[in-house]
FINU-106371 format. One record per residue (C-alpha): residue number from 1; x, y, z. Coordinates in steps of 0.1 Angstrom, whole numbers, plus 5000, padded with zeros to 4 digits. Layout:
<atoms>
NUM; X; Y; Z
...
</atoms>
This chain:
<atoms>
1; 4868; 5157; 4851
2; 4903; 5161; 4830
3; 4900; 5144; 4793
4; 4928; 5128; 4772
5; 4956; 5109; 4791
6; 4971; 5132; 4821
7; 5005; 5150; 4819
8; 5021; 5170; 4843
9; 5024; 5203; 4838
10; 5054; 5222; 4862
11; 5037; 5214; 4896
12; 5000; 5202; 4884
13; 4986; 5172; 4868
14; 4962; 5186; 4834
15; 4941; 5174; 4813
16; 4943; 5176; 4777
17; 4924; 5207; 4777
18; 4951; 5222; 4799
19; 4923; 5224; 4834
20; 4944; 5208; 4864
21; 4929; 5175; 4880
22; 4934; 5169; 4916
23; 4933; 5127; 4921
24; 4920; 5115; 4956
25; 4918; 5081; 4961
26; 4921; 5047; 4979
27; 4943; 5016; 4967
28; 4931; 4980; 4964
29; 4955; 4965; 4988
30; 4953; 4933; 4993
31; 4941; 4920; 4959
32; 4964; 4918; 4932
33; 4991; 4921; 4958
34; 4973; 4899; 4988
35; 4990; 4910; 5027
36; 4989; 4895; 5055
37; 4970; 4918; 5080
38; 4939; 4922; 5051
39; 4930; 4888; 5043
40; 4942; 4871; 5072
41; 4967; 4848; 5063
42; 5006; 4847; 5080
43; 5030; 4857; 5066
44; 5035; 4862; 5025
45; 5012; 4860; 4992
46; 5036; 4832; 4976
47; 5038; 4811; 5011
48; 5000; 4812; 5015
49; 4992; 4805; 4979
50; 5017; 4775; 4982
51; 5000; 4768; 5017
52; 4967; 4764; 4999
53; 4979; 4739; 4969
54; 4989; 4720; 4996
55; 4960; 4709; 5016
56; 4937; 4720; 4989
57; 4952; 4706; 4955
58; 4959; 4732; 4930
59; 4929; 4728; 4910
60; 4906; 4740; 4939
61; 4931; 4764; 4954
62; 4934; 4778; 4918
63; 4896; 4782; 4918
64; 4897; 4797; 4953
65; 4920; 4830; 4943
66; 4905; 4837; 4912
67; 4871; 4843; 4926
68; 4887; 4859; 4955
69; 4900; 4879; 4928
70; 4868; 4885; 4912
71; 4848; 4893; 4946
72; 4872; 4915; 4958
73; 4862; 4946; 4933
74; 4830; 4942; 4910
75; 4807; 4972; 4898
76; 4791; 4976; 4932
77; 4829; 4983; 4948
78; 4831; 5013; 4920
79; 4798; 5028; 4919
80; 4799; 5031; 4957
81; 4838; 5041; 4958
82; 4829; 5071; 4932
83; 4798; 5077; 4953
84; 4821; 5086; 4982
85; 4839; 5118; 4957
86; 4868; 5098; 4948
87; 4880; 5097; 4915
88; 4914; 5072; 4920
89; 4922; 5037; 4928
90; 4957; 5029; 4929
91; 4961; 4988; 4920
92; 4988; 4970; 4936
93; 4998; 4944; 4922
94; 5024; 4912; 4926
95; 5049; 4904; 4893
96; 5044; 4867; 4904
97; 5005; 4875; 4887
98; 5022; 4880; 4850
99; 5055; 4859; 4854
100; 5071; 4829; 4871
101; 5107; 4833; 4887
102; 5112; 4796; 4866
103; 5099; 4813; 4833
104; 5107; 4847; 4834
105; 5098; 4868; 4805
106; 5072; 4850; 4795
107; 5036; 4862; 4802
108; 5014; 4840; 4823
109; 4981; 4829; 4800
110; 4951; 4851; 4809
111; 4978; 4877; 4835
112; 4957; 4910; 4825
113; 4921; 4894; 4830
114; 4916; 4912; 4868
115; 4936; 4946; 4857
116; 4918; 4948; 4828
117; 4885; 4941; 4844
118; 4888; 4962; 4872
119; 4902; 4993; 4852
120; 4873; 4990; 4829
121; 4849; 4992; 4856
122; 4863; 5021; 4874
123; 4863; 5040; 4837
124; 4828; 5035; 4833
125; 4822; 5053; 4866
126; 4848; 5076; 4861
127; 4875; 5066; 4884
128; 4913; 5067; 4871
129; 4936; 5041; 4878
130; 4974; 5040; 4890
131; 4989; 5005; 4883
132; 5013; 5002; 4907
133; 5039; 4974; 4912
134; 5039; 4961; 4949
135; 5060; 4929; 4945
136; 5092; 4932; 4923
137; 5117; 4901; 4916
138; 5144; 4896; 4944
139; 5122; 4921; 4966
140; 5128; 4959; 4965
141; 5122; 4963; 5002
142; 5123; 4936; 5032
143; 5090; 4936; 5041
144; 5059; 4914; 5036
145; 5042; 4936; 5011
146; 5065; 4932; 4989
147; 5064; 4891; 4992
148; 5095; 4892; 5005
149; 5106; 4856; 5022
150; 5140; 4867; 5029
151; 5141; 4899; 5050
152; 5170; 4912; 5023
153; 5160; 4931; 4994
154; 5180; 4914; 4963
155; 5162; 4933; 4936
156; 5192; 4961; 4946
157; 5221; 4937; 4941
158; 5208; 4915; 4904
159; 5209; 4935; 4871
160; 5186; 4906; 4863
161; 5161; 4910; 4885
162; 5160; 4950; 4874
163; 5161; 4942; 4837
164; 5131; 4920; 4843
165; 5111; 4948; 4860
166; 5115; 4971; 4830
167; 5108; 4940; 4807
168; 5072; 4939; 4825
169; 5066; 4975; 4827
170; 5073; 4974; 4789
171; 5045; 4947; 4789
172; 5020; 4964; 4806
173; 5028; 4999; 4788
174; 5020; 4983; 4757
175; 4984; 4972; 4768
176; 4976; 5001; 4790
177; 4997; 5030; 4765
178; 4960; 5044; 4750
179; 4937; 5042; 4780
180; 4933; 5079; 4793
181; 4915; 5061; 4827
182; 4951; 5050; 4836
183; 4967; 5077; 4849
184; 4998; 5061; 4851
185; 5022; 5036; 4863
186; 5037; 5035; 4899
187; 5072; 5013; 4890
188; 5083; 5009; 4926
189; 5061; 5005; 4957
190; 5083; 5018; 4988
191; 5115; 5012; 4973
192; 5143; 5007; 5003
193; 5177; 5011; 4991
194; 5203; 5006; 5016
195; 5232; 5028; 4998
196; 5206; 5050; 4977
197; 5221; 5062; 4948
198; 5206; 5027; 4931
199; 5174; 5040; 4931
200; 5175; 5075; 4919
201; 5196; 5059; 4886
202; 5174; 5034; 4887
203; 5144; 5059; 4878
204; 5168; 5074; 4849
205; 5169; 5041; 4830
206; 5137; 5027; 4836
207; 5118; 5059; 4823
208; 5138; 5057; 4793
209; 5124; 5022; 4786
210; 5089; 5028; 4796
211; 5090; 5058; 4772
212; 5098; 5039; 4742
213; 5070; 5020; 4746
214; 5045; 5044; 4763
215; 5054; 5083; 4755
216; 5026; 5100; 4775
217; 5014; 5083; 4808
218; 5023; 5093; 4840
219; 5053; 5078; 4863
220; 5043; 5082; 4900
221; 5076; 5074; 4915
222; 5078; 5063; 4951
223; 5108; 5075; 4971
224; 5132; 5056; 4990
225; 5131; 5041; 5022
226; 5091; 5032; 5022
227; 5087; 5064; 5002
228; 5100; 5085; 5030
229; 5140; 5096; 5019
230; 5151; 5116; 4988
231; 5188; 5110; 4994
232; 5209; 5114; 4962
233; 5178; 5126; 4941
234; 5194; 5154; 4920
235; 5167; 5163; 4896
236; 5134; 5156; 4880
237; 5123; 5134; 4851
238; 5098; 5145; 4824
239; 5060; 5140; 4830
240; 5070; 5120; 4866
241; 5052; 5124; 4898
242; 5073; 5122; 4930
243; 5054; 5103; 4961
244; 5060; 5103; 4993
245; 5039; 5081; 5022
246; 5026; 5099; 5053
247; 5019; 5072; 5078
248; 5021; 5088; 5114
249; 5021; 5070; 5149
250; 4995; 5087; 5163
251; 4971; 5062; 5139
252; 4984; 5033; 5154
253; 4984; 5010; 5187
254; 5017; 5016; 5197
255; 5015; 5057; 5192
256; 5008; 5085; 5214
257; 4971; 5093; 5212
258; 4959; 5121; 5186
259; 4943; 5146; 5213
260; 4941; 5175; 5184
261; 4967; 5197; 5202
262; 4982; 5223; 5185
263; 5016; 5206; 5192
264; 5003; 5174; 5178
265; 4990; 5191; 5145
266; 5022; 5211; 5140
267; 5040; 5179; 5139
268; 5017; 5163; 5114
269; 5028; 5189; 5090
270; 5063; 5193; 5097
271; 5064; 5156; 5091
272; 5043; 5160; 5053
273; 5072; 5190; 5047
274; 5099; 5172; 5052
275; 5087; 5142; 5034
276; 5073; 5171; 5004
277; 5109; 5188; 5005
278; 5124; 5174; 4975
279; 5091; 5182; 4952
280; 5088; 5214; 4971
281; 5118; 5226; 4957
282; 5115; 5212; 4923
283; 5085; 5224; 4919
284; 5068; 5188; 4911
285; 5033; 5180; 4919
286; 5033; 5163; 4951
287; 5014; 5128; 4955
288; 5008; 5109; 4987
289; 5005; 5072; 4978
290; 4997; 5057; 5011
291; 4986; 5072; 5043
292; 4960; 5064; 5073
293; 4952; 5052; 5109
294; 4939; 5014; 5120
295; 4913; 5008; 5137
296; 4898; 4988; 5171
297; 4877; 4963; 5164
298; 4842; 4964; 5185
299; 4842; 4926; 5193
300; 4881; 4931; 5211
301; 4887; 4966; 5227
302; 4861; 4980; 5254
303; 4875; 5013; 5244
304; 4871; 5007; 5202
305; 4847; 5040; 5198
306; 4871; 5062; 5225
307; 4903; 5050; 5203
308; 4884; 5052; 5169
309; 4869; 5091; 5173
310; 4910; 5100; 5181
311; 4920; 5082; 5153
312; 4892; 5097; 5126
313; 4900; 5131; 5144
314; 4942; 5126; 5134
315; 4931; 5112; 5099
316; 4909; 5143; 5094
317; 4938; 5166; 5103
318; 4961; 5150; 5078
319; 4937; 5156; 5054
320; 4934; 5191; 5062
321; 4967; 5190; 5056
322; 4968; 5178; 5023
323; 4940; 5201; 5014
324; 4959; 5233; 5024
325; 4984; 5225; 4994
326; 4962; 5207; 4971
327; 4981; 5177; 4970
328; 4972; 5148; 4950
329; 4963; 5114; 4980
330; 4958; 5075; 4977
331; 4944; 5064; 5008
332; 4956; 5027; 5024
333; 4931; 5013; 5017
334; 4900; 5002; 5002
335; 4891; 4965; 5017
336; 4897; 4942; 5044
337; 4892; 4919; 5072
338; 4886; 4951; 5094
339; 4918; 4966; 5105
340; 4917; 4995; 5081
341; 4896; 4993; 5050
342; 4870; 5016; 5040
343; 4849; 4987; 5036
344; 4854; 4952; 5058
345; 4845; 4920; 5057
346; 4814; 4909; 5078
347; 4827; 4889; 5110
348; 4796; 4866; 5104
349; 4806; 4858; 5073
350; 4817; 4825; 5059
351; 4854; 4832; 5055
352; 4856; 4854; 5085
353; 4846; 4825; 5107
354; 4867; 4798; 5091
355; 4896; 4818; 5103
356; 4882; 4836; 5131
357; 4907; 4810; 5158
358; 4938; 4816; 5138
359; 4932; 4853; 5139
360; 4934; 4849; 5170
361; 4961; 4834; 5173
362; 4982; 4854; 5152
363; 4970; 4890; 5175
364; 4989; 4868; 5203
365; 5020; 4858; 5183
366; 5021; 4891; 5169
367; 5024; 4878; 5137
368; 5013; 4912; 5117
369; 5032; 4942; 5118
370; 5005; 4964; 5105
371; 4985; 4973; 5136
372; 4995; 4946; 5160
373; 4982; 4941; 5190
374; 5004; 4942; 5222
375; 5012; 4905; 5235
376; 5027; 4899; 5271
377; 5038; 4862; 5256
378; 5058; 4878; 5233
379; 5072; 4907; 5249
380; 5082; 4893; 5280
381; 5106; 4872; 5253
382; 5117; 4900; 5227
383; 5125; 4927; 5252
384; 5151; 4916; 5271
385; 5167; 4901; 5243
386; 5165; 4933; 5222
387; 5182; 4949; 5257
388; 5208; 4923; 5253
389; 5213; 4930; 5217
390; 5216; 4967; 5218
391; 5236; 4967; 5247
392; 5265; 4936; 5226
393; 5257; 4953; 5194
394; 5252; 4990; 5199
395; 5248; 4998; 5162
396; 5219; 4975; 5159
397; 5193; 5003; 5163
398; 5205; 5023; 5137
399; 5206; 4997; 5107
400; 5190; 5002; 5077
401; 5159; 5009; 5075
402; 5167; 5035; 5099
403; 5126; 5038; 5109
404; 5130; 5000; 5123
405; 5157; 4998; 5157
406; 5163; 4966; 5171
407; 5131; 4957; 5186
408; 5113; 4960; 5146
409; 5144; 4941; 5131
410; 5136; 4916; 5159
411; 5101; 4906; 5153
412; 5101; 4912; 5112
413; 5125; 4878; 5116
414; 5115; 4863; 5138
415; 5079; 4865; 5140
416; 5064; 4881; 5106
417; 5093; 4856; 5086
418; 5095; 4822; 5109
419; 5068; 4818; 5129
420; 5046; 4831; 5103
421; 5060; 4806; 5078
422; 5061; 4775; 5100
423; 5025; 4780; 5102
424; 5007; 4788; 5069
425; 5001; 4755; 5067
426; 4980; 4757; 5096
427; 4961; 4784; 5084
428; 4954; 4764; 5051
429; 4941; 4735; 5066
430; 4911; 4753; 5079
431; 4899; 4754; 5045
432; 4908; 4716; 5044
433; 4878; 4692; 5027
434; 4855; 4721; 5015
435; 4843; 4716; 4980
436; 4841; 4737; 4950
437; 4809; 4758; 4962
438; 4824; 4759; 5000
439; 4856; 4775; 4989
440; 4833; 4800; 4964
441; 4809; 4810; 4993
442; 4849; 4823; 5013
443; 4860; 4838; 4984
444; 4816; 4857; 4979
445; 4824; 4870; 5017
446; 4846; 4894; 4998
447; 4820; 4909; 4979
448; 4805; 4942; 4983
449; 4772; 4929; 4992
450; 4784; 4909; 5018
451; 4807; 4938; 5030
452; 4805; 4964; 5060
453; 4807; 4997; 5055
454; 4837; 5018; 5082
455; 4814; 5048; 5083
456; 4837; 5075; 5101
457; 4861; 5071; 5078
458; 4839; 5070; 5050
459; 4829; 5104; 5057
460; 4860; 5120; 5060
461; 4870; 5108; 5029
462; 4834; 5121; 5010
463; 4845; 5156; 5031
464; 4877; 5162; 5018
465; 4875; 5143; 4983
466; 4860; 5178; 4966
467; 4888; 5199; 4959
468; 4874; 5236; 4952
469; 4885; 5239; 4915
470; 4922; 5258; 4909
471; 4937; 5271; 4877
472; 4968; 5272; 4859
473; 4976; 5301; 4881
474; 4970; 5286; 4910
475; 5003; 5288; 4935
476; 5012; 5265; 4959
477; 5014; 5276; 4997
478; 5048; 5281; 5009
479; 5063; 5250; 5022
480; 5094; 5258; 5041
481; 5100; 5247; 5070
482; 5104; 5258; 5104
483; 5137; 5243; 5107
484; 5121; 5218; 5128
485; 5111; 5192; 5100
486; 5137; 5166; 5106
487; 5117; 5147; 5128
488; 5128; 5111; 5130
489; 5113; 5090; 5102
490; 5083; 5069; 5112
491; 5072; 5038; 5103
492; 5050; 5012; 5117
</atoms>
């Protein structure tokens, strides 16, 4: 285990005794940042909070989400995360948590209390931290996980909205600027620029302003177009790590099956090079923020263990991957209702079967984007009007962001924005008339105790969290590519 607060050194992250660290981890989606797809809900955090005041009144919706906040990571969550090897949680987290878009600048009373809890557990069982900023004023991409009601990132077009983001990361450099467990501070989450020169300057000021207050942490900075594009990026900032995100099809419902050909794995890695070109040749340590499969769920697909062993076969590949350059990795992710997490919610549970009908409801409205589930009702609606659109607007499959085409625009507005919206209502009012100790007993079905453990992926984590030790010396393989690497960006 490194000691002091990490630098980077040319392509490694060090200690300060000098002995590179390699951070493996998973990321607390879904806590400080909530989404959609892992608790439930439709649609976005600030809808769904609102939602709950509603039906709830603020005083128990308040009392709701802060032991939600408090069962979702507690010493159990640690001790077993650092039993699995892993010595990295990256911590999402929403701006709305600190400040309010009516009272900007001002921090909100008791803000830190979660970070600060949950960063002081992981240090006592050795874990590092990345605080990472999910949600930024205005949005910085269009998507829900950014809390995004709009569909049009505005953070690009207000110096406001920027000036604010530095004004927070100043905020939380001065309480965070001496703790060596947090490894540094991720300023952008899957930044999507539409021209994107903005974000590469972007980087240039904000570092400056984070330095004043904080000299020594780590940046981890994401690139652009969900961490995928280095367009316009020129050259490298002092002690920054450059991210990329390695999602690939083949984890997901709509992808071709991982069958372990050697086609198949050739692609994998042609699609890490490409995204790794830009630290490649600046000779930057290379971080993968967010990566990973979904998964079936027993009680809906005959075929779950089939689909499952495919998709713990393609994750296992990707880490292979990884482990053949000795990159740094942040798993997506740690917790949730049991599409992905490492540890899920039992169905049985108290929460789980409050909202077990609207679940259900949302597979069939397709109300998720993150592992959705394919729905005759809908298609039979969205496909011939995305034929009609491509074929009046032919340009509509190559807008920004590029990954999406018209069929992705499509149901982003009109599904994960509208429909989602006109109904989180709906989804609050199942928690309509429980008391105080009803609404604690949801928010405890969060808990670690109360928790299932995904096993298969469990392991391959454990398998490939060990990195045999490497040295200043230590040169990384060569990365060029085959000149095949420009596969089409993917994105689910």
């Amino acid at each position: 285990m490194a000691t002091g607060i990490l630098k980077v050194e040319g392509d490694k992250v060090v200690g300060n005794d000098g002995k590179p660290i390699i951070l493996r981890g998973s990321a607390l989606g879904g806590w400080m940042n909530m989404e959609n797809f892992i608790t439930g809900y439709p649609g976005h955090e600030s809808e769904h909070r609102a939602s709950m005041a509603k039906v709830l009144g603020q005083d128990k919706a308040d009392h709701f989400f802060d032991k939600f906040l408090e069962y979702f990571f507690t010493d159990q969550d640690a001790e077993f995360f650092a039993s699995n090897g892993l010595n990295c949680l990256r911590l999402p987290m929403n701006y709305r948590h600190f400040e309010d878009d009516m009272n900007p600048r001002v921090l909100k009373p008791n803000c830190f209390k979660h970070v600060d809890r949950v960063v002081d557990l992981c240090a006592k069982h050795k874990i590092y931290t990345i605080l990472d900023l999910h949600a930024l004023p205005g949005g910085q991409n269009p998507d829900w996980h950014s809390d995004n009601t709009t569909n049009h990132p505005a953070f690009w077009d207000h110096k406001d909205f920027q000036d604010r983001v530095i004004w927070l990361w100043q905020e939380l450099a001065k309480r965070y600027k001496d703790n060596a467990w947090v490894a540094g501070y991720n300023p952008i989450n899957e930044p999507c620029d539409p021209v994107h020169y903005r974000l590469p300057a972007y980087y240039d000021r904000i570092e400056k302003e984070i330095r004043k207050i904080d000299p020594d942490h780590i940046l981890w900075l994401d690139g652009n177009t969900f961490s995928m594009e280095w367009r316009y990026f020129d050259h490298i900032l002092p002690n920054c790590v450059y991210a990329l995100h390695d999602y690939t099809m083949m984890g997901f419902p709509k992808g071709d099956t991982f069958r372990g050909t050697e086609e198949q794995k050739s692609k994998l890695e042609r699609q890490f090079l490409r995204k790794a070109e830009f630290m490649n040749q600046h000779k930057t340590p290379i971080w993968n923020g967010e990566f990973g499969p979904v998964y079936a769920n027993p009680r809906l697909d005959a075929d779950h263990e089939e689909i499952n062993a495919a998709r713990y076969k393609c994750l296992d590949e990707q880490l292979r991957i990884y482990d053949k350059y000795k990159i740094h990795w942040s798993i997506w992710l740690y917790k949730d209702v049991g599409v992905q997490g490492m540890v899920h919610l039992d169905p049985d549970s108290k929460y789980m079967k409050t909202i077990a009908p609207f679940l259900e409801k949302k597979r069939a409205l397709q109300l998720d984007a993150w592992g959705r589930y394919p729905s005759k009702q809908v298609e039979d609606l969205i496909d011939p009007l995305v034929e009609w659109i491509d074929k009046s607007a032919p340009t509509s499959k190559d807008q920004y962001p590029t990954p999406w085409a018209t069929e992705r625009q499509l149901t982003r507005i009109v599904n994960q924005l509208w429909v989602s919206k006109c109904l989180s209502d709906e989804f609050a009012e199942q928690f309509k008339g429980m008391s105080m100790e009803d609404l604690e007993e949801c928010a405890r079905s969060f808990h670690f105790d109360k928790c299932l453990q995904r096993q298969g992926l469990n392991k391959a984590l454990e398998a490939h969290a060990e990195v045999e030790s490497i040295d200043k010396d230590w040169v990384r393989p060569n990365m060029a590519g085959d000149g095949e690497g420009q596969d089409k960006l993917e994105l689910d």
